[in-house]
C-alpha positions in Angstrom: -12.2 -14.7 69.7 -10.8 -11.3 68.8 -7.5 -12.8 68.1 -9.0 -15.0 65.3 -11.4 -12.2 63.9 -7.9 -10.7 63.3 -6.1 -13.5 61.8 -9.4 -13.7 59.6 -9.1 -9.9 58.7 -5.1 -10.0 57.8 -5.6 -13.8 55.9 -8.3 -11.9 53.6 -6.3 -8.7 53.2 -3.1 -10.7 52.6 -5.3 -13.0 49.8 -6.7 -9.4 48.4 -2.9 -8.6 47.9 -1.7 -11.5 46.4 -4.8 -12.3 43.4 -4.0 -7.8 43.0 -0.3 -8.7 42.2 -1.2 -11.6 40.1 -3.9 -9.6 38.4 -0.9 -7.1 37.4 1.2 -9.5 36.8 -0.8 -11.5 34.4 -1.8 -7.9 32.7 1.9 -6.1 31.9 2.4 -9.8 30.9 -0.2 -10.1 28.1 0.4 -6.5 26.7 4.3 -7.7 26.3 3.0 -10.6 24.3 0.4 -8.0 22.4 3.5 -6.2 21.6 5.6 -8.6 20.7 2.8 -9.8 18.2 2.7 -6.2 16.7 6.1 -6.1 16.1 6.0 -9.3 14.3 3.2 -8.3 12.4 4.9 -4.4 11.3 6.6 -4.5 7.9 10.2 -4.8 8.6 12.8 -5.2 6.1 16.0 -4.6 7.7 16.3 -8.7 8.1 15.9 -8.7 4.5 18.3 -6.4 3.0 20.5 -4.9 5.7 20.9 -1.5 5.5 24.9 0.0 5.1 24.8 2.8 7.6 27.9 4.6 5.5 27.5 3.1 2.1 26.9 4.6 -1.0 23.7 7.5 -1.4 22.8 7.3 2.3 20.7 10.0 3.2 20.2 11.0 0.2 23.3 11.9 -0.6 25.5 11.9 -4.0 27.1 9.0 -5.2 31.1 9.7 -6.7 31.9 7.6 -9.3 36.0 6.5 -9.6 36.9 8.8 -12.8 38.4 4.8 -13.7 34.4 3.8 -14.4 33.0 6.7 -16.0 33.4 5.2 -19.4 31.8 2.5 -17.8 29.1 4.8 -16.1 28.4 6.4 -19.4 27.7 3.6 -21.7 25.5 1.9 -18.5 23.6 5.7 -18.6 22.0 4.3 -21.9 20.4 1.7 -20.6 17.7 3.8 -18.8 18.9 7.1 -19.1 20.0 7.2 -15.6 23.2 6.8 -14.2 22.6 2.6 -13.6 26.1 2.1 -11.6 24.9 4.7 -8.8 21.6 3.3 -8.8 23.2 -0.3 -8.1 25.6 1.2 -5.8 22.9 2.7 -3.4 21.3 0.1 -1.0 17.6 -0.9 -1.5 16.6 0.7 1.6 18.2 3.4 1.7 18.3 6.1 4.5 16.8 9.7 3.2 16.6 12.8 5.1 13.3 14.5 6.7 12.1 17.1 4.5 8.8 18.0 5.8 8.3 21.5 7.1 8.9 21.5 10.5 5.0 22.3 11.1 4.4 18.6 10.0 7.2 16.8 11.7 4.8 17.1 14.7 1.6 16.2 13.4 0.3 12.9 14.5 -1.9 11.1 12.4 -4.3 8.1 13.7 -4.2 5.8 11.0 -3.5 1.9 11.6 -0.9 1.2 8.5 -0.2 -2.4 9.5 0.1 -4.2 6.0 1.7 -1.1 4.0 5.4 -0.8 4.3 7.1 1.7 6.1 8.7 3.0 2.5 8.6 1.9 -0.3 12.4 0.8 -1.7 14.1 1.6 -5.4 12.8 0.7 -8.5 12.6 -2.8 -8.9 13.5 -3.8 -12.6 13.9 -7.3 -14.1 16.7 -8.5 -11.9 18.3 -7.0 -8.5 21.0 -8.6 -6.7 21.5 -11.0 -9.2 18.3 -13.0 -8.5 15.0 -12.6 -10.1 12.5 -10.3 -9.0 10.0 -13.2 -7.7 12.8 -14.6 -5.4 13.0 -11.1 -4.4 9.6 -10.3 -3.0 9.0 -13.4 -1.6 11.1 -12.3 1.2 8.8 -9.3 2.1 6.6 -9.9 5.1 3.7 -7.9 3.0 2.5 -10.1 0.0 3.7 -8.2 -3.4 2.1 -9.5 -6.6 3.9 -9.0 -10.0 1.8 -9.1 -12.7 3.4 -9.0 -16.0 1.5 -7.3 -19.5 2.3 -10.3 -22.0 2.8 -7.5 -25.2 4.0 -3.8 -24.6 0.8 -2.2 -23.9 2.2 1.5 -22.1 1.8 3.1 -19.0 -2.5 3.5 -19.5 -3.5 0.6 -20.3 -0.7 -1.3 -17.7 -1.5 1.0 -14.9 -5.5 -0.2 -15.8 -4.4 -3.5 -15.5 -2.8 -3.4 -12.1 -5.9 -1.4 -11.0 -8.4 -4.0 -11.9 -6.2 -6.9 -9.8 -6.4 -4.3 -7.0 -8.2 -5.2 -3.7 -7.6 -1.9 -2.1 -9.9 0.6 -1.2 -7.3 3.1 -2.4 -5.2 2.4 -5.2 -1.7 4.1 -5.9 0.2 4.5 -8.6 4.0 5.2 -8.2 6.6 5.7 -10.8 8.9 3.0 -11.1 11.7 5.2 -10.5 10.8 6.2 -7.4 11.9 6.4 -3.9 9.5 7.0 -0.9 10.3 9.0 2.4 9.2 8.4 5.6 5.3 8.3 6.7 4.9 9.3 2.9 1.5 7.8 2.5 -0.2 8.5 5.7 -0.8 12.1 5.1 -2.6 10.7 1.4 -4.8 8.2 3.0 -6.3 10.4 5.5 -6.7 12.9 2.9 -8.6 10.2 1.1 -10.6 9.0 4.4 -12.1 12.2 4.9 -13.6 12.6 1.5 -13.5 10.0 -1.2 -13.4 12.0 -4.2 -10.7 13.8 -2.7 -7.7 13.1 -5.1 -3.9 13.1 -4.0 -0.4 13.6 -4.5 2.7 14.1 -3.0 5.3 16.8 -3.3 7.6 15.6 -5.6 11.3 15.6 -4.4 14.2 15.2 -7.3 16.2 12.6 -7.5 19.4 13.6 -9.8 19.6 11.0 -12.6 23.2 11.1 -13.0 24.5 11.1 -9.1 20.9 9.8 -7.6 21.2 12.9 -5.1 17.6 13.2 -3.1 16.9 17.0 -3.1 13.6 18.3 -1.6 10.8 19.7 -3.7 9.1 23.2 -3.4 6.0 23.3 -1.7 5.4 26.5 -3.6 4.3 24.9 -6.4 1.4 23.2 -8.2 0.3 22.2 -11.9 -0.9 23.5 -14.8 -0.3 23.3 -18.6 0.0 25.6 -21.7 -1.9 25.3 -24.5 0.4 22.8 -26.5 -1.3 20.5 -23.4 2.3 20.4 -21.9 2.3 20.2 -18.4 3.6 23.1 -16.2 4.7 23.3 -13.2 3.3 27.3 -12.1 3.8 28.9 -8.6 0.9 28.3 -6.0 -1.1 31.6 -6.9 -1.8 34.5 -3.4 -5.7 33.1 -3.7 -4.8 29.7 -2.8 -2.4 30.6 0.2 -5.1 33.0 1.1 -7.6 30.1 1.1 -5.4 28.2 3.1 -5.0 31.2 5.9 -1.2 31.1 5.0 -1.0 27.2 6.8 1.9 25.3 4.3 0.9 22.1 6.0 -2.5 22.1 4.5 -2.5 20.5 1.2 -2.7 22.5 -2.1 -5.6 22.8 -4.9 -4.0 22.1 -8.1 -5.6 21.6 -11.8 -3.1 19.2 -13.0 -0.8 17.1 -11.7 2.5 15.7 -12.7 0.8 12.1 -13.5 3.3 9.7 -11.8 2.4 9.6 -8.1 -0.9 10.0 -6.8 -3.4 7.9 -4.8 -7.1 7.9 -5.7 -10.8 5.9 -3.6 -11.4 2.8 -5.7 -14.9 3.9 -6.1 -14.4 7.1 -7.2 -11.7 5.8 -9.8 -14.4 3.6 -11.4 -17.0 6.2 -10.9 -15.3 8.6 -13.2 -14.3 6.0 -15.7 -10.7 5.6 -14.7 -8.2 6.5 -17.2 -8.8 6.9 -20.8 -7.9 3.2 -22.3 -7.7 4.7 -26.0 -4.6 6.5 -25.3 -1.3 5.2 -26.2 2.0 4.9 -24.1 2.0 7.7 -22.5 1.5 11.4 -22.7 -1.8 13.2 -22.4 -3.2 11.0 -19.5 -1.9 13.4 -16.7 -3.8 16.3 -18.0 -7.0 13.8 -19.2 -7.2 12.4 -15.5 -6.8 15.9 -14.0 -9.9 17.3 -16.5 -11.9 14.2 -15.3 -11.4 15.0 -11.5 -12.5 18.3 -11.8 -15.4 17.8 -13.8 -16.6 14.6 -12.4 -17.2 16.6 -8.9 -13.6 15.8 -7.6 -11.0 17.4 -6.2 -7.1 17.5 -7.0 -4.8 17.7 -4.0 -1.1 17.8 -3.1 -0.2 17.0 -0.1 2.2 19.1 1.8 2.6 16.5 4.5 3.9 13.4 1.8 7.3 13.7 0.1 8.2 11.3 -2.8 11.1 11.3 -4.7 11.3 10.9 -9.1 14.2 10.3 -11.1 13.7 13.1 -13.6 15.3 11.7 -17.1 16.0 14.2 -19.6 15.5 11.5 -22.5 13.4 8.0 -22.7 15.3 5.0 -22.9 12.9 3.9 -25.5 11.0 4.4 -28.8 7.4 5.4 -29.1 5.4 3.3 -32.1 5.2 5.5 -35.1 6.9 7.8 -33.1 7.2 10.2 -30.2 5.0 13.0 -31.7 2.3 10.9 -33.2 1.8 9.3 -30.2 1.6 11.8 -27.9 -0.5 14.4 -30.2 -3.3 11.7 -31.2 -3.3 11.2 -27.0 -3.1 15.5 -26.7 -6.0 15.2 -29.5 -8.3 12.7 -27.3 -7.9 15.1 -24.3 -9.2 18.1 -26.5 -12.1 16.8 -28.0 -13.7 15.2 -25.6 -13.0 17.8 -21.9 -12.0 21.1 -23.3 -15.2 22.2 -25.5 -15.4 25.3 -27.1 -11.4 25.4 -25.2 -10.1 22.9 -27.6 -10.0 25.6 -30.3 -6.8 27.5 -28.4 -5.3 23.8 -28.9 -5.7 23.7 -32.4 -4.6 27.2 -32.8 -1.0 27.3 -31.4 -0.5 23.7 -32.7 -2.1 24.0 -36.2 -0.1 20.5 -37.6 -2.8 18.9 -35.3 -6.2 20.0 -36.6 -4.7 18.4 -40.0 -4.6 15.4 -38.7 -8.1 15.1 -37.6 -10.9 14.3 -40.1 -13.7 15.6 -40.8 -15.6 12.8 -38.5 -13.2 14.0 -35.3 -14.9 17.0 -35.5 -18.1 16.0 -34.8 -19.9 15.7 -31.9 -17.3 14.3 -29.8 -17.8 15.4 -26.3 -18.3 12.1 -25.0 -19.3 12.0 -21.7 -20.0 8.3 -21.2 -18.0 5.4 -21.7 -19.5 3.5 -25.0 -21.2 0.8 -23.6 -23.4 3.2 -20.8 -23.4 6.0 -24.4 -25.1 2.7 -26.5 -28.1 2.2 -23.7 -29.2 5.8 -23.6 -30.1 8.5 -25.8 -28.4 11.8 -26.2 -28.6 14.0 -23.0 -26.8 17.0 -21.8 -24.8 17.3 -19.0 -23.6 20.2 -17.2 -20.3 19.5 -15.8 -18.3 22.5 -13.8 -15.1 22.5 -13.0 -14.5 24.5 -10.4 -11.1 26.3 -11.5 -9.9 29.4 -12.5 -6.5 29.5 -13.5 -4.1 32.0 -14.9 -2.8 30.7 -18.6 -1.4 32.0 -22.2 -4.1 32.9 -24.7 -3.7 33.2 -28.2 -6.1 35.8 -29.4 -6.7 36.0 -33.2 -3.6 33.8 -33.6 -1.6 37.0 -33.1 -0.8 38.3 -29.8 0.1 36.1 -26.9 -1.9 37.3 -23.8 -2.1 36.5 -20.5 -5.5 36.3 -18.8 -7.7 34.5 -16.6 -9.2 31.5 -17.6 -12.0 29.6 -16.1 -14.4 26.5 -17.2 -17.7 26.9 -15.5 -21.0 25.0 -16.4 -19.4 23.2 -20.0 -22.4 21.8 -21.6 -21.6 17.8 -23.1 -23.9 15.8 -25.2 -23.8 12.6 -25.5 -24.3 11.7 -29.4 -21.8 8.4 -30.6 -23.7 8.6 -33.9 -20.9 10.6 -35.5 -18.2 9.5 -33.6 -15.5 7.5 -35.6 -14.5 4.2 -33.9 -10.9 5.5 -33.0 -12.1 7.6 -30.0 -15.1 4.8 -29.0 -14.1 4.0 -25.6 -13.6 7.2 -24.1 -14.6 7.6 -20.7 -15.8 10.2 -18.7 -18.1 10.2 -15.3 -21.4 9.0 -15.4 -22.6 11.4 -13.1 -25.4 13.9 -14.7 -25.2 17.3 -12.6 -28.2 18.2 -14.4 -30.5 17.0 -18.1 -32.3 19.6 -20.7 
């Protein structure tokens, strides 16, 4: 009897052992199939377009044209304004070198990113490889949809378009002369997850348009304008490094930004009434979309953590209707008459050609602060609208003496009155949030 109760005892300890190595067996075998399923599901496009370890441009570095081509090199520069043989030379994948700050190399950030690419490649423009662009992007794991404008309608109203076929919670706009680093959108979605009218950019890196050299930007810097309404780049002021305890890898406050690269909550983009659709080209809508952030209760951001690169032209490959100046000043005019009150005045002042060619109806109440059809179903209210920024620009005083001082817009009252409004400048869109009604 005892020597059964013990052959009973070792059968059931020997059966115990058996269903625990099965058990562990059958586990490390399902996570290898869970892991072979996520790397089938991660963007990948080394199968596509293999990647040249030594060719041309990799890691960012210069591409030598044969002095044989650069007659060649030089005529193809007029196509775009950038050197177009380097740019085909240079894989479409490219390898680019690390240039966070060494603080953020480290920083891990818990955000799933299973149907965005791991970078985004070059710009991709009518034909590459010789095959059309559809052919192209069918190959990409992640669907891509091209949607074509059937007339030139410029960057605004294009950049509208491709927002409103959107299904995104967050909707980026990119350049098409662009090239993205490594975890270059992480660091903006997160900023976006933890506050929706947070809006951000990267630091933009430069790309050199003649040898397509990828040199990192300065994280020392941030936006601003002059009072022509050019955009400025201005160095990130003591308060703000103060504000951030001195910590480069938390992102920056800035008033403007550059315009091409920046991600923004699809809510929030509606909520402030997305870009102005009146404007023309383009020219004007940085600095409008900046204004509407700020006063709509938003905040401007760039990221320290995201690095993008831009081609930086020093000429347009292509003509502006009527002409570069009349668009860009009716699109500078827009942006003063409607955000920059009492403000637009120091506008008008060191450009006077502009207040000439406004009439007499532009200079009525047109601080619109709704877009038309919301402006149409109410009457005329006031809104206070603050934008919370004080920033250090050129004032012309008297029209005399250039002087530098500190400027701030705080508690801008806008009323809403269409009645005098001419029908060039209907459409204009600002928040429809009321911080506040006389």
């Amino acid at each position: 009897m005892r020597k059964f109760a013990y052959c009973k005892v070792v059968l059931a300890t020997s059966l115990v052992w058996v269903m625990l190595d099965m058990f562990i067996l059958l586990y490390f075998s399902e996570c290898n199939k869970c892991d072979d399923k996520k790397d089938r599901g991660l963007p990948g496009r080394d199968g596509v377009v293999p990647r040249p370890h030594d060719g041309p441009g990799e890691m960012g570095k210069p591409v030598v044209i044969p002095k044989e081509q650069h007659e060649k090199m030089k005529e193809m520069f007029k196509i775009n304004q950038f050197n177009l043989m380097a740019s085909e030379m240079i894989a479409l994948n490219r390898s680019l070198p690390d240039v966070r700050l060494e603080g953020i190399k480290h920083i891990l950030v818990c955000l799933a990113l299973i149907s965005v690419y791991k970078r985004i490649p070059h710009v991709l423009l009518y034909n590459f490889l010789k095959r059309k662009l559809e052919q192209y992007v069918r190959k990409l794991e992640v669907p891509v949809r091209i949607v074509r404008m059937e007339q030139r309608s410029g960057l605004i109203r294009a950049r509208l378009k491709g927002a409103s076929l959107s299904t995104g919670q967050v909707i980026t706009f990119l350049d098409a002369h662009c090239e993205c680093t490594m975890g270059w959108l992480e660091p903006l979605l997160s900023r976006i997850k933890q506050d929706k009218k947070t809006v951000v950019c990267p630091i933009i890196d430069v790309i050199s348009d003649d040898t397509f050299e990828y040199m990192a930007g300065s994280d020392m810097t941030y936006g601003g304008f002059n009072w022509k309404l050019n955009f400025r780049w201005y160095p990130v002021p003591q308060r703000e490094m103060d504000r951030r305890k001195g910590d480069r890898t938390l992102p920056v406050r800035t008033p403007t930004m550059a315009g091409g690269l920046f991600s923004i909550d699809r809510d929030y983009f509606q909520e402030i009434g997305t870009y102005d659709a009146g404007m023309d080209i383009w020219g004007g809508e940085n600095l409008e979309i900046s204004f509407r952030i700020w006063q709509c209760g938003g905040t401007l951001e760039i990221v320290t953590c995201s690095h993008v690169g831009h081609v930086f032209r020093k000429a347009t490959p292509y003509t502006f209707p009527g002409g570069t100046g009349q668009i860009i000043n009716k699109n500078n005019r827009r942006l003063a008459e409607v955000w920059m009150d009492e403000f637009k005045n120091f506008f008008y002042i060191i450009s006077p050609g502009q207040s000439h060619t406004c009439t007499h109806t532009h200079t009525h109440a047109l601080s619109l602060s709704l877009s038309l059809s919301l402006s149409l179903s109410l009457p005329p209210l006031s809104l206070s609208l603050s934008l919370s920024l004080v920033f250090v620009l050129p004032v012309l005083l008297g029209g005399r003496a250039l002087l530098t001082q500190r400027w701030s817009i705080m508690d801008i009252n806008v009323t809403v009155n269409i009645s005098h409004c001419s029908p060039e400048l209907w459409g204009l869109c600002v928040c429809v949030h009321t911080f506040g009604r006389d």
